[in-house]
C-alpha positions in Angstrom: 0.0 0.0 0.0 1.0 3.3 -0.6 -0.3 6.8 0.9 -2.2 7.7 -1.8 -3.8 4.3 -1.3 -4.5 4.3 2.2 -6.2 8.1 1.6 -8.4 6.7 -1.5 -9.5 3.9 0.8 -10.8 5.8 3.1 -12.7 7.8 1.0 -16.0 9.3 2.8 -14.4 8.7 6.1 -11.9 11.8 5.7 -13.8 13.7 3.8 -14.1 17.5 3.8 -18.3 18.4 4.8 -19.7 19.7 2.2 -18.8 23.6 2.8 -15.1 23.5 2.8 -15.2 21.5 -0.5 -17.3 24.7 -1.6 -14.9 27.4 0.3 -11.9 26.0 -0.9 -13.3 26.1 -4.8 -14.0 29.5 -4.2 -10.7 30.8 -3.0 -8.8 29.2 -5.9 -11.9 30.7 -8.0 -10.4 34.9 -9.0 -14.2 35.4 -10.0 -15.5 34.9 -6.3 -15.3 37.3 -4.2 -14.7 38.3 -0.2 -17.8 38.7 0.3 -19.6 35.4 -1.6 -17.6 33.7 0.3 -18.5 34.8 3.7 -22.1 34.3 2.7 -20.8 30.7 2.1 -19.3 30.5 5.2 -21.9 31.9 7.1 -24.5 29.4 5.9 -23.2 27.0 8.3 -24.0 28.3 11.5 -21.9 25.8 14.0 -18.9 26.3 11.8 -19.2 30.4 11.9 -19.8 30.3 15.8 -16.4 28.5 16.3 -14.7 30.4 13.3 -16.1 33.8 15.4 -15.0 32.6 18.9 -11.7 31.9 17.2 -11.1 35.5 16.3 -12.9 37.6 19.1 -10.2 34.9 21.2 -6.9 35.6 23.1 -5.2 34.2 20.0 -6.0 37.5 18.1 -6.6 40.2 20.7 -8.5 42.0 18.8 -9.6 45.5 20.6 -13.3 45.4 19.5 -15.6 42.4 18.4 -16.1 41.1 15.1 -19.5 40.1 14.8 -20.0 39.0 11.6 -17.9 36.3 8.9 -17.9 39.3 6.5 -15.8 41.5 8.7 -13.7 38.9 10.1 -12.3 38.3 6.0 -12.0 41.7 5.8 -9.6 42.3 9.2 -7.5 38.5 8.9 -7.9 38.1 4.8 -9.9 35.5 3.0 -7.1 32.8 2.8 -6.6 32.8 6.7 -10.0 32.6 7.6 -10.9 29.9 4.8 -7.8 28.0 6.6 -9.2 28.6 10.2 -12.5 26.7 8.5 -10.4 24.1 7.1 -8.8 23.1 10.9 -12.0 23.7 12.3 -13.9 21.2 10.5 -10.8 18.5 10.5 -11.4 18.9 14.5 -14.6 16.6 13.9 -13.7 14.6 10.9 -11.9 11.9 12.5 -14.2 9.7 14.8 -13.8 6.0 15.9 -10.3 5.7 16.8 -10.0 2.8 19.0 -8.7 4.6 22.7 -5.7 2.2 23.1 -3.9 3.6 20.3 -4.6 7.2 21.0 -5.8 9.6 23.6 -7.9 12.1 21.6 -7.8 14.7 24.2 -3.9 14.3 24.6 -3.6 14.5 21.2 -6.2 17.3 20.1 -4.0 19.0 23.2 -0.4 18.1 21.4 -2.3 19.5 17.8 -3.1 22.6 19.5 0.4 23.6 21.6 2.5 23.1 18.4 0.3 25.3 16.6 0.7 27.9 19.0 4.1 27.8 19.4 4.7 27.6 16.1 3.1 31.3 15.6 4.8 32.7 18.2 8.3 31.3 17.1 7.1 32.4 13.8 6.4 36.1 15.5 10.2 35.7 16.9 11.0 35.4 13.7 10.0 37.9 11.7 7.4 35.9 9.5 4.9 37.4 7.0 1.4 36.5 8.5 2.5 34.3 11.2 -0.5 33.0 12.0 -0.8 30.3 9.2 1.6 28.5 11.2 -1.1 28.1 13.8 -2.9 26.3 11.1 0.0 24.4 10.3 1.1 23.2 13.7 -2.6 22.2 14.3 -2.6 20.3 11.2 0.8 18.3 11.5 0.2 15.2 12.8 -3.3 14.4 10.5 -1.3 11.3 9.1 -1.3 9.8 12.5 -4.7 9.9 12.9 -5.6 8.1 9.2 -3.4 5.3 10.1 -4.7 4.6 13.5 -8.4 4.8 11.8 -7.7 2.6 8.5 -4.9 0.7 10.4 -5.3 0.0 13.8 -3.1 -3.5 13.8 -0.4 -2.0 12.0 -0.6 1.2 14.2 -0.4 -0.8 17.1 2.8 -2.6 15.9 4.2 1.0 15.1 3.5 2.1 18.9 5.0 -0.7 20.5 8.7 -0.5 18.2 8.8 2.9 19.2 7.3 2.5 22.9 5.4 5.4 22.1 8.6 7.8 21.7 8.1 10.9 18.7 11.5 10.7 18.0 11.4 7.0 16.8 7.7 7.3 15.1 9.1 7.5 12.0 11.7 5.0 11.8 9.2 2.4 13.3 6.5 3.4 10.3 8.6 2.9 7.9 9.3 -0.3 9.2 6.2 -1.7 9.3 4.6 0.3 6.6 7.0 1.9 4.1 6.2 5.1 4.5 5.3 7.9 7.4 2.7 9.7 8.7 3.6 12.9 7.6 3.8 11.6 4.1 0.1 10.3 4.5 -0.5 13.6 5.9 0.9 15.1 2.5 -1.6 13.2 0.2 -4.6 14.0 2.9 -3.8 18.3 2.3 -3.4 17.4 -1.4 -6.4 15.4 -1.5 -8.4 18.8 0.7 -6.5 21.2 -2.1 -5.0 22.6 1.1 -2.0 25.5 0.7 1.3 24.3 -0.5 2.8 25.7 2.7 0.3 23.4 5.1 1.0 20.2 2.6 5.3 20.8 3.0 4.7 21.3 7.0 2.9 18.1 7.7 4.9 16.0 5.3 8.5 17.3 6.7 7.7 18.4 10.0 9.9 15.1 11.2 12.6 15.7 8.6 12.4 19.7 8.0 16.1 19.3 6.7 14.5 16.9 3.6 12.3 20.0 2.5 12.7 21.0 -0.8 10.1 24.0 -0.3 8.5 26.2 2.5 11.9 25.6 4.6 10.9 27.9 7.6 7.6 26.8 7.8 8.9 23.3 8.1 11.6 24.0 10.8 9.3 26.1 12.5 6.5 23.6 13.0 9.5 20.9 13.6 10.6 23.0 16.5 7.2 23.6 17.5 6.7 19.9 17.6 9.2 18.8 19.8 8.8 21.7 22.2 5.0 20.2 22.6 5.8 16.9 22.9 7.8 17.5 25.6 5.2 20.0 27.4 2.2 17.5 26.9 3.8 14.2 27.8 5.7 16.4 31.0 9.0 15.4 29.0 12.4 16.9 29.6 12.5 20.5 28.4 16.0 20.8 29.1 16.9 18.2 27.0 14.9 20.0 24.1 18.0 21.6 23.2 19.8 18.3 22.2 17.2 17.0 20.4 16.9 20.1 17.4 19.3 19.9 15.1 21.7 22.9 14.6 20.4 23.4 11.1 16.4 24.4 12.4 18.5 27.4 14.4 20.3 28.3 11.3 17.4 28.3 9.3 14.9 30.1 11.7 17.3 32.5 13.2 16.2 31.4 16.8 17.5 30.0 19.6 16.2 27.9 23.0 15.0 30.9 24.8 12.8 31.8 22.0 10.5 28.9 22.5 11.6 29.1 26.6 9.8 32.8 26.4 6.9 31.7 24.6 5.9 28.7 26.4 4.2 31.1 29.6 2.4 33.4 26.5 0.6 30.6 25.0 -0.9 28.5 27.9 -3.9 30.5 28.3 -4.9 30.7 24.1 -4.4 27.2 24.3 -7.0 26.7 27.2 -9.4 29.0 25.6 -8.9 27.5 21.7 -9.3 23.9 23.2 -12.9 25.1 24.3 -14.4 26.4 21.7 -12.3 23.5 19.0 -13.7 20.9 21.3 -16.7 22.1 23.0 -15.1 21.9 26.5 -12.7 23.9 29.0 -10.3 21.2 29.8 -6.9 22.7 30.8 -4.0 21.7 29.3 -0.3 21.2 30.8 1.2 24.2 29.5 0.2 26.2 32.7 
C-alpha cells in the first residue's frame, strides 16, 4: 500500500463536509469574491460560531468584536479565515479511533500547543502573517490519525517499536509500513486542495532538513513539535536543546530561549482554543 492508497481507501471517512469542499473552490476561483464567500461560510452556523469565537479569542486580541464572517475576511484576509475553517472542520472529521492507540484529548491538546508555538516562534522570527503556522502546527500530525483509523493493527505494531517515543515514530512506520505519517498527511492536504505551505509542514515536519520548499515553515512547525511533545507528555525540556538539530537554528534564526519565552504566553490561548475546537474547557499542561 502506498499513501495515496490508504487516503483513497478511506474515501467518505476523511472527507471534507460539504462547505469546505465549496470554500476551498471558491478561494482558488479569482471570479468569487470576499464577500460570496462569507455568505458561504456563514451558511453554516456551527462552523461560523467556532470560526467567530476563534477570532474575538486571546489568539488575536482584537480590541473590538467582530461580529460578523464578512468582517472577520475583511480584518484576517480570506485565505486565513478559509484556513481557520479548514482546521476547524478536521477537528470533527476523525471519529472512531479505538482509545488504546490514542488519547484524543492528549492528542487534540499536542495538535493545538504546536500550533501555538509555532506562531509565536514564527512572531520571533519575523514571518509574514504568522498565523498560518497556527494552522500548520494544528494540522501536523493528521497522518497519524488516518493510520490509526484505517490501520489499527499495524498502528499498534508501530507504537509498541517505538514505545510510544516521537522521535522514533518514524523509523518504526517505515518499518512496518514503508512510508510515514507525515507523508500520509501530505496526500490528505493534497487530496483537501490545502495550501502548498500546510502540505510541506505536515509531510516534513519530522525531517524539516528533507524539504525542498517552504523551509521555515517546516523548521518552525519541527521545533514547534518537539517543544509540545515534551510539554504534553511532562518530557524533559532541558533536554529539548539536544534533540533540534543545529540546522532548524540556522534556518529560523532562533535560539532555545525563543521557544523558553513563549511557552508562559501561549498556555492561556491554548485553554481558551481547546474550548471552543472541542466544546469543553479542559486545561491543558502548559500552565
Amino acid at each position: 500500500m502506498t499513501p495515496q492508497q490508504l487516503i483513497s481507501e478511506a474515501g467518505d471517512l476523511i472527507s471534507l463536509p460539504e462547505v469546505c469542499v465549496r470554500i476551498n473552490q471558491m478561494v482558488n476561483d479569482p471570479k468569487s469574491s470576499a464577500g460570496e464567500i462569507g455568505d458561504i461560510i456563514s451558511q453554516d452556523t456551527a462552523l461560523s460560531a467556532r470560526l467567530l469565537k476563534i477570532v474575538n479569542s486571546a489568539f488575536y486580541g482584537f480590541p473590538a468584536p467582530i461580529d460578523t464572517i464578512s468582517r472577520a475576511i475583511t480584518i484576517i484576509g480570506t485565505r486565513e479565515l478559509c484556513d481557520l475553517a479548514m482546521m476547524t472542520a478536521f477537528c470533527s472529521v476523525f471519529t472512531g479511533i479505538p482509545s488504546n492507540l490514542v488519547n484524543m484529548e492528549t492528542f487534540w491538546r499536542g495538535s493545538l500547543t504546536c500550533g501555538s508555538l509555532a506562531r509565536a516562534l514564527a512572531r520571533r522570527s519575523q514571518v509574514l502573517h504568522p498565523e498560518r503556522l497556527f494552522v500548520m502546527g494544528v494540522l501536523h500530525d493528521v497522518g497519524r490519525l488516518v493510520i490509526y483509523q484505517q490501520l489499527p493493527m499495524e498502528a499498534r505494531d508501530i507504537l509498541l517499536i517505538s514505545k510510544g517515543r516521537d522521535d522514533l515514530i518514524v523509523s518504526a512506520e517505515r518499518e512496518v509500513l514503508g512510508f510515514t505519517h507525515g507523508e500520509v498527511g501530505y496526500e490528505l492536504a493534497r487530496d483537501w486542495n490545502l495550501p502548498g505551505p500546510i502540505a510541506s509542514a505536515m509531510r516534513w515536519h519530522h525531517l524539516p532538513d528533507q524539504a525542498e520548499g517552504d523551509i521555515l515553515e517546516c523548521h518552525l512547525v519541527y521545533i514547534a513539535n518537539i517543544v509540545a511533545d515534551a510539554l504534553v507528555w511532562d518530557g524533559d525540556l532541558a533536554a529539548v536543546r539536544e534533540q533540534i538539530l543545529p540546522s532548524a537554528w540556522e534556518v529560523t534564526g532562533l535560539s532555545a530561549e525563543d521557544y523558553e519565552t513563549a511557552i508562559p504566553e501561549i498556555s492561556g490561548e491554548i485553554r481558551e482554543l481547546y474550548g471552543i475546537l472541542m466544546g469543553g474547557s479542559e486545561s491543558t499542561t502548559t500552565g
